[in-house]
DOVOMI-909689 format. One record per residue (C-alpha): x, z, y; residue number from 1. Coordinates in Angstrom, 3 decimals. Each point is the difference from the previous one (the first is absolute). Example, Ala and Ser with C-alpha at 12.3 -4.5 7.8 and 13.67 -1.06 7.14 Angstrom:
+----------+----------+----------+------+
!       c1 !       c3 !       c2 ! resi !
+----------+----------+----------+------+
!   12.300 !    7.800 !   -4.500 !    1 !
!    1.370 !   -0.660 !    3.440 !    2 !
+----------+----------+----------+------+
//
This chain:
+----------+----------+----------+------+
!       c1 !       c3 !       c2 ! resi !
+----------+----------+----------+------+
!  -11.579 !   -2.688 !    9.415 !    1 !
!   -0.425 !   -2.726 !    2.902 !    2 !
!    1.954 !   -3.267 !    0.310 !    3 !
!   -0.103 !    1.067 !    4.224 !    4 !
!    1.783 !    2.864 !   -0.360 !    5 !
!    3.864 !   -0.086 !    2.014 !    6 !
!    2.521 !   -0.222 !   -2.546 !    7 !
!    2.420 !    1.929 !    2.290 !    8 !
!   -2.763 !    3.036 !    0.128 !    9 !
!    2.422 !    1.997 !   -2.464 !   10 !
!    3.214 !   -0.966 !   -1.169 !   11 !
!    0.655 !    3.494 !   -2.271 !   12 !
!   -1.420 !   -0.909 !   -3.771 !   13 !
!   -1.075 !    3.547 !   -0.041 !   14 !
!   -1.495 !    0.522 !    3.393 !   15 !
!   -2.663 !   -3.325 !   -0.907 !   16 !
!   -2.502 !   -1.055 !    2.478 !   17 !
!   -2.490 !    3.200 !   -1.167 !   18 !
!    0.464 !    2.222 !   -2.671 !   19 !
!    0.491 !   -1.776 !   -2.500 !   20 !
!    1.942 !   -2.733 !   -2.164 !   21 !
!   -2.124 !   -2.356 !   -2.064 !   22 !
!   -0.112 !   -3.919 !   -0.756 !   23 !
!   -1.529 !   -2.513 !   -2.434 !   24 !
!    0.629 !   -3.428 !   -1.164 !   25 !
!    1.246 !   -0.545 !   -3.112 !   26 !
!    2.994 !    0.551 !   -2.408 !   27 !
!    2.079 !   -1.729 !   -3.040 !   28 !
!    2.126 !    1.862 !   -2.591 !   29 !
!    3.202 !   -0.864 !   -1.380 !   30 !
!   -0.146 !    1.278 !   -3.069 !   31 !
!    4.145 !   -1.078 !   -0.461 !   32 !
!    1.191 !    1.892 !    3.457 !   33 !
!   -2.447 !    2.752 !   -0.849 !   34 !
!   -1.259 !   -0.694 !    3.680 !   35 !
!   -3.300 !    0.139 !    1.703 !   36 !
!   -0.765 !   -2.723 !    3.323 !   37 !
!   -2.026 !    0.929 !    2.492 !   38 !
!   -1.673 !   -3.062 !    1.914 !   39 !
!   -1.323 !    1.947 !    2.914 !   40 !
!   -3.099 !   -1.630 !    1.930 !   41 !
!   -0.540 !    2.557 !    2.389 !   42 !
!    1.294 !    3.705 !    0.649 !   43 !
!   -0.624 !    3.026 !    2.100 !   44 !
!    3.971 !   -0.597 !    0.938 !   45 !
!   -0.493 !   -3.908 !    1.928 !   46 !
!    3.943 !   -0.590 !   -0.431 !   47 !
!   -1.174 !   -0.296 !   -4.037 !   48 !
!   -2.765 !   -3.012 !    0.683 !   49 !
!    0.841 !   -2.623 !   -2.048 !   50 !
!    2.892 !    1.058 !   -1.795 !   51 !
!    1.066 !    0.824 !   -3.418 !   52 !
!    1.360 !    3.428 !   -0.991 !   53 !
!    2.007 !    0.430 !   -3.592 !   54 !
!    0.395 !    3.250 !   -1.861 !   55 !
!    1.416 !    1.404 !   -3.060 !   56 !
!   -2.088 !    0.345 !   -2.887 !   57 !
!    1.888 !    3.543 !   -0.603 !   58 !
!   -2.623 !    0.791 !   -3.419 !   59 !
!   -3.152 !   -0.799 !   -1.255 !   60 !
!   -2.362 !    1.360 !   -2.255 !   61 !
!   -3.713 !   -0.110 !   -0.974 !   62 !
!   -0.527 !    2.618 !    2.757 !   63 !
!    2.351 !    0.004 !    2.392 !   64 !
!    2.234 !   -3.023 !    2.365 !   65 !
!    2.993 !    1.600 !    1.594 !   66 !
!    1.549 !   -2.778 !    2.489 !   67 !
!    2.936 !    0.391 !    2.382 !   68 !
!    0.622 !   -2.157 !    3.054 !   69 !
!    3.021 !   -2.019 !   -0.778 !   70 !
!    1.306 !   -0.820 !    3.803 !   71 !
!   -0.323 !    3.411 !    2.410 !   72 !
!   -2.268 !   -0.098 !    2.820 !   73 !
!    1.688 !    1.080 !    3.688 !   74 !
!   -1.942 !    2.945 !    1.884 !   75 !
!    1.622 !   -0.180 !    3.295 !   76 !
!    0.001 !    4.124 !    0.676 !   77 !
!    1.119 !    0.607 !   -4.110 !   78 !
!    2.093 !   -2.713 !   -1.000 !   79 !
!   -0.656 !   -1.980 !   -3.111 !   80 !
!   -2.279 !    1.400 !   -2.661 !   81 !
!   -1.219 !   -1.053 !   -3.819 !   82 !
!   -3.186 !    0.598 !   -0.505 !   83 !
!   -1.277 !    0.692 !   -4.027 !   84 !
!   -3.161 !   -1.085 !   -0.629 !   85 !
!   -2.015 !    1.894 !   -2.935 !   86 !
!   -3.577 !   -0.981 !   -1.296 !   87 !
!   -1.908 !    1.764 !   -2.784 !   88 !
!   -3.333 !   -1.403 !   -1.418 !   89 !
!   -2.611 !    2.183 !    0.435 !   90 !
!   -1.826 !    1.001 !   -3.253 !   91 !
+----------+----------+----------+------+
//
């Protein structure tokens, strides 16, 4: 993930520039709102640079973090999609 790359490469969330979606930075938890925020330093998708991302805390358990994007994210040939975002902790 490059700070040169063209931020008009891709402009389909799913279709990111490679194969792949990822990011880091950081994140704070509302424990209240049962939401998680993303503070995204850098992604494979350049549009997401610098921004901050909320989701759903959906359930949480020792184990497992089931989130759901709370606002939907446009895919110009699909329309508008949700994505659900499941973890599990790996024993």
């Amino acid at each position: 993930m490059s700070a040169d790359r063209s931020k008009s490469a891709s402009n389909n969330p799913r279709i990111p520039v490679g194969q792949a979606v990822g990011y880091f930075g950081t994140y704070t938890i509302d424990e209240g709102a049962k939401t998680l925020t993303y503070h995204i330093e850098r992604a494979t998708f350049p549009q997401w640079d610098g921004i901050d991302r909320t989701v759903i805390i959906a359930s949480a358990t020792e184990s497992e973090l089931n989130l759901v994007v709370q606002v939907p994210i446009q895919d110009p040939s699909l329309g508008p999609y949700i994505p659900h975002l499941n973890f599990k902790r790996a024993m």
